[in-house]
C-alpha atoms as a printed R data frame, in Angstrom:
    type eleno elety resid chain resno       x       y       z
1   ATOM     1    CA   UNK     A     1  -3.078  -6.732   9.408
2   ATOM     2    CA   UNK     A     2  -4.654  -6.848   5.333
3   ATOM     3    CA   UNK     A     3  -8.605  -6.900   5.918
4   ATOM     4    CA   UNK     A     4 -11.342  -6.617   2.996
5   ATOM     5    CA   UNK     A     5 -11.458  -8.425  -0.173
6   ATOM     6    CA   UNK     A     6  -8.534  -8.766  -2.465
7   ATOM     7    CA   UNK     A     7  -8.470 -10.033  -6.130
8   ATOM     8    CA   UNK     A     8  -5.142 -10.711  -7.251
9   ATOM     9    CA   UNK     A     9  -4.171 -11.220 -10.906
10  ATOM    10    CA   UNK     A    10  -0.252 -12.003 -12.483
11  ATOM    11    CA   UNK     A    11   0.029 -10.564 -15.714
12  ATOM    12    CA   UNK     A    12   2.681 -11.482 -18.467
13  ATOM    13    CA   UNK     A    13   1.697  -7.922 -19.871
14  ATOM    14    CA   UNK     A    14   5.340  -6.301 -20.097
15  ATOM    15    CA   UNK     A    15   4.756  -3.492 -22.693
16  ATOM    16    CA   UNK     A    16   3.013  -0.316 -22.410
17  ATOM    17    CA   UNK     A    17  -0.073  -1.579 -24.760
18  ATOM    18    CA   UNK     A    18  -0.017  -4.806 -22.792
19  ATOM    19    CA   UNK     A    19  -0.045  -3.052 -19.111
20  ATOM    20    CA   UNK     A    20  -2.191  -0.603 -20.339
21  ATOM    21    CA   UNK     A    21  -4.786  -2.839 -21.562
22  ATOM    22    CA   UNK     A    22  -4.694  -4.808 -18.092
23  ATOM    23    CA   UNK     A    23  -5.354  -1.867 -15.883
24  ATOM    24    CA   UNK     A    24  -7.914  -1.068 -18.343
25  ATOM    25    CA   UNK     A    25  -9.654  -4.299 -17.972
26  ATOM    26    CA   UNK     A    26  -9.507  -4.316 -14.234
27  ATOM    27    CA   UNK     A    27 -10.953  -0.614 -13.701
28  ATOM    28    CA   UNK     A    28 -14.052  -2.159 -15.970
29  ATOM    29    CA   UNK     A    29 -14.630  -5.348 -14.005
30  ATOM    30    CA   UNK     A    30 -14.206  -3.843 -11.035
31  ATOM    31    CA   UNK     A    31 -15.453  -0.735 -10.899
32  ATOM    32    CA   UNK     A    32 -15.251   1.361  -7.480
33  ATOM    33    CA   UNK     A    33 -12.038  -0.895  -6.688
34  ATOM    34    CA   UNK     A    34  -8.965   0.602  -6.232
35  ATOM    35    CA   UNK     A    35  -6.692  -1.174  -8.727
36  ATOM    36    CA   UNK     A    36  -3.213  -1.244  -7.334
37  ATOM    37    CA   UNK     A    37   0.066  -2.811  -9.651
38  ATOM    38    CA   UNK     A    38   3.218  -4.215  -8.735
39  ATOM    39    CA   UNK     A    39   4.950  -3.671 -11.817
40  ATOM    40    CA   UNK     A    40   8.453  -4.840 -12.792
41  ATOM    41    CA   UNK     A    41  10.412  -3.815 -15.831
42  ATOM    42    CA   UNK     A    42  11.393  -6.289 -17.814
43  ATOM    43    CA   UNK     A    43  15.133  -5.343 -19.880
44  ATOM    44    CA   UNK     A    44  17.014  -1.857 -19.893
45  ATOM    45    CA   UNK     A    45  16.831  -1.832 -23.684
46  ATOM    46    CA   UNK     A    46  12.892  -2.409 -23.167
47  ATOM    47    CA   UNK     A    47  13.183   0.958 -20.890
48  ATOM    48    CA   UNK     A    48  15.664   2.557 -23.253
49  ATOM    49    CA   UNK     A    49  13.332   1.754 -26.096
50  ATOM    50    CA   UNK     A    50  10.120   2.698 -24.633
51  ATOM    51    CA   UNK     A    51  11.260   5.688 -23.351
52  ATOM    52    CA   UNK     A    52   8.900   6.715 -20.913
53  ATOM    53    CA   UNK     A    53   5.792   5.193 -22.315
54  ATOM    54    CA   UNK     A    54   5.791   2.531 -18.898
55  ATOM    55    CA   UNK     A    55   4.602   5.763 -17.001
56  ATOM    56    CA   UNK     A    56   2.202   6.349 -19.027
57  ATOM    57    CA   UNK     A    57   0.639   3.095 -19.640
58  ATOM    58    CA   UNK     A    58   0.003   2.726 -15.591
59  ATOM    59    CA   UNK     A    59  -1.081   5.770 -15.008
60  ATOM    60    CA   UNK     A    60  -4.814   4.810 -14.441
61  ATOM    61    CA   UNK     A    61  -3.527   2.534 -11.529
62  ATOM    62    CA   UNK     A    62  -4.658   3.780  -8.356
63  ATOM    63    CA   UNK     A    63  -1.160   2.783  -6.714
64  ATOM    64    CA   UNK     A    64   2.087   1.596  -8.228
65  ATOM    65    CA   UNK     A    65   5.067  -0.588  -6.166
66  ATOM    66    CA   UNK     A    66   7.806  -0.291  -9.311
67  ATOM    67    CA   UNK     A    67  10.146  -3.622  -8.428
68  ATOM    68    CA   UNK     A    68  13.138  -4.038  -9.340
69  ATOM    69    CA   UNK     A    69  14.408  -4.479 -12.780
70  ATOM    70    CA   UNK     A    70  14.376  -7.840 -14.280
71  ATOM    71    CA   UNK     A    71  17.723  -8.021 -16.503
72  ATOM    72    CA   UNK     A    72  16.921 -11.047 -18.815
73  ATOM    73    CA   UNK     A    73  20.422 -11.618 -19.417
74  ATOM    74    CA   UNK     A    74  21.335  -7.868 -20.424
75  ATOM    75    CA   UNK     A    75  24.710  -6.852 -19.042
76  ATOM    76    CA   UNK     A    76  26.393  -3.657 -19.579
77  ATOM    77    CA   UNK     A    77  26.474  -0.433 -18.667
78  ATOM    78    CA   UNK     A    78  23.000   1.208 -18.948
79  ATOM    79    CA   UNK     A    79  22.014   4.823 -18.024
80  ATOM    80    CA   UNK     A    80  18.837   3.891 -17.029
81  ATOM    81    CA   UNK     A    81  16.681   1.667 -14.761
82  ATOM    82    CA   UNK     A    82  13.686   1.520 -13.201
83  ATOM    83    CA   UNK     A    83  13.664   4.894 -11.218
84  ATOM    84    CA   UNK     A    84  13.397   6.186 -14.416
85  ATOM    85    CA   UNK     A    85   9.496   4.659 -14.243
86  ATOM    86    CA   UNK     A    86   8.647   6.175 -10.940
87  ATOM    87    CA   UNK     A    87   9.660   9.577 -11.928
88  ATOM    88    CA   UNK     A    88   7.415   9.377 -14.919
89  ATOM    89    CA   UNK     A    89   4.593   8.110 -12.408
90  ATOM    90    CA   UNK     A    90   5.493  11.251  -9.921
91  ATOM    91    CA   UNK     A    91   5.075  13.081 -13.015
92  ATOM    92    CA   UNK     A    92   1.431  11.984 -13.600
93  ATOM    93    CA   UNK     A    93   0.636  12.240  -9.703
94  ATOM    94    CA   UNK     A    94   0.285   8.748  -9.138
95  ATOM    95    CA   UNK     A    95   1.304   7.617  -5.591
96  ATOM    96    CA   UNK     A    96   4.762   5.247  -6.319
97  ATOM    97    CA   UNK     A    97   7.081   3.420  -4.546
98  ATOM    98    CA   UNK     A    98   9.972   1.422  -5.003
99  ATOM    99    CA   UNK     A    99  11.107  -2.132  -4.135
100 ATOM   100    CA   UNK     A   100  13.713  -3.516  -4.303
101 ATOM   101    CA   UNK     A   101  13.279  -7.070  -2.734
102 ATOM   102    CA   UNK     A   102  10.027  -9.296  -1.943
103 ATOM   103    CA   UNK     A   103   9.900  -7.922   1.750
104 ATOM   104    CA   UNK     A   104   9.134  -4.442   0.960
105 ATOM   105    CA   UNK     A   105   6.570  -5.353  -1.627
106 ATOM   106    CA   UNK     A   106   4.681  -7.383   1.018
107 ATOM   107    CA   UNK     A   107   5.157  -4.308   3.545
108 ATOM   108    CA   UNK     A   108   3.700  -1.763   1.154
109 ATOM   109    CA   UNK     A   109   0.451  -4.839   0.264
110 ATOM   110    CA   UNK     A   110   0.239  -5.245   3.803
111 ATOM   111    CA   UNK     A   111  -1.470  -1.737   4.395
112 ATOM   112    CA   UNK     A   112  -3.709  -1.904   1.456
113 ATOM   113    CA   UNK     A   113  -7.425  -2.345   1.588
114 ATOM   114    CA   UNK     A   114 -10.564  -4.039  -0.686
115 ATOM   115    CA   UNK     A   115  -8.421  -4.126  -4.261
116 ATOM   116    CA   UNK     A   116  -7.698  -5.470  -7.506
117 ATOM   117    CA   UNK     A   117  -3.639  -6.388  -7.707
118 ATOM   118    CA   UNK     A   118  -2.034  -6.889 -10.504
119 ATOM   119    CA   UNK     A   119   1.436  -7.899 -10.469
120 ATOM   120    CA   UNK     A   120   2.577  -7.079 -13.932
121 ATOM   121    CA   UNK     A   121   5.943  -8.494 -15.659
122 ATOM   122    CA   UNK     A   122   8.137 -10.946 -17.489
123 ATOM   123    CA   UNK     A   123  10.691 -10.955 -14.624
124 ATOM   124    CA   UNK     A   124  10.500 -13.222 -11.616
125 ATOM   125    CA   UNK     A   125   7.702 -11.103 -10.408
126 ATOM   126    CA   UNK     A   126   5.353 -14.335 -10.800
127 ATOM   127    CA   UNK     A   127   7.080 -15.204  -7.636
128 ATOM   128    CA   UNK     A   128   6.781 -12.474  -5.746
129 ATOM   129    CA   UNK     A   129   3.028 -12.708  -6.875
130 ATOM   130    CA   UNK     A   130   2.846 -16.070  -5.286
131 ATOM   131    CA   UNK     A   131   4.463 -15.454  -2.117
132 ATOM   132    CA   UNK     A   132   2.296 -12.538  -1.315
133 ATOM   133    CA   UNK     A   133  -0.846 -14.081  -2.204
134 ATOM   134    CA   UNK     A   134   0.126 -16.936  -0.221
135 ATOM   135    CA   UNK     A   135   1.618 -14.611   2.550
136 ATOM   136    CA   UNK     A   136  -1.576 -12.026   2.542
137 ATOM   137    CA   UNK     A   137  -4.497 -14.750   2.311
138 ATOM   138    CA   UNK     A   138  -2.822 -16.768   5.527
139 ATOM   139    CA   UNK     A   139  -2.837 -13.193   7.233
140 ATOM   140    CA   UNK     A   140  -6.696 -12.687   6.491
């Protein structure tokens, strides 16, 4: 059962600078609060390009969920996807998981306490935003 208070926040922010600047913006509002980011990548040739720079740029989260990829329409054979984020988090020592559907998301929000989530992406991540805001304030 989710108890405490909970400020959640959907981001477009989909680039380092962009996530980076978010995370930044929450530790400063909310100081003290953990500040915990569901964060989907948005195109392989976004990770290809960026080349380890999403790891970086959330590093200053307390907690990371790393969902699923969002493809935009990219096909092809790609040696990369969004594991290749949560290594760079292990990297850093920040606590990561994965998801790979809207279920375990809301299982891994489910056990957090009093803090600032950010769902951060271009994908259909707005979605899973809404369903576990929806799902997590009906809870409390």
């Amino acid at each position: 059962m989710i108890s405490g208070t909970f400020f959640f926040f959907d981001d477009y922010a989909h680039t380092p600078d962009e996530i980076s600047s978010t995370i930044r913006g929450a530790r400063e509002f909310f100081p003290g609060k953990n500040v915990i980011v569901v964060f989907q990548p948005h195109r392989y040739s976004r990770l290809v390009r960026e080349n380890g720079r999403f790891a970086m740029s959330l590093k200053d989260a307390s907690e990371v969920c790393v969902y699923k990829l969002y493809e935009a329409y990219e096909k092809g054979e790609y040696a990369i996807d969004e594991t290749e984020v949560l290594k760079g988090l292990s990297s850093y020592g920040v606590p990561a998981v994965h998801a790979v559907n809207y279920t375990e998301i809301l299982e891994w929000l489910e056990k957090k306490r009093d803090a600032v989530i950010l769902f951060l992406g271009a994908g259909d991540i707005t979605e899973a935003s809404k369903m576990s805001a929806l799902k997590l304030c009906e809870a409390h």
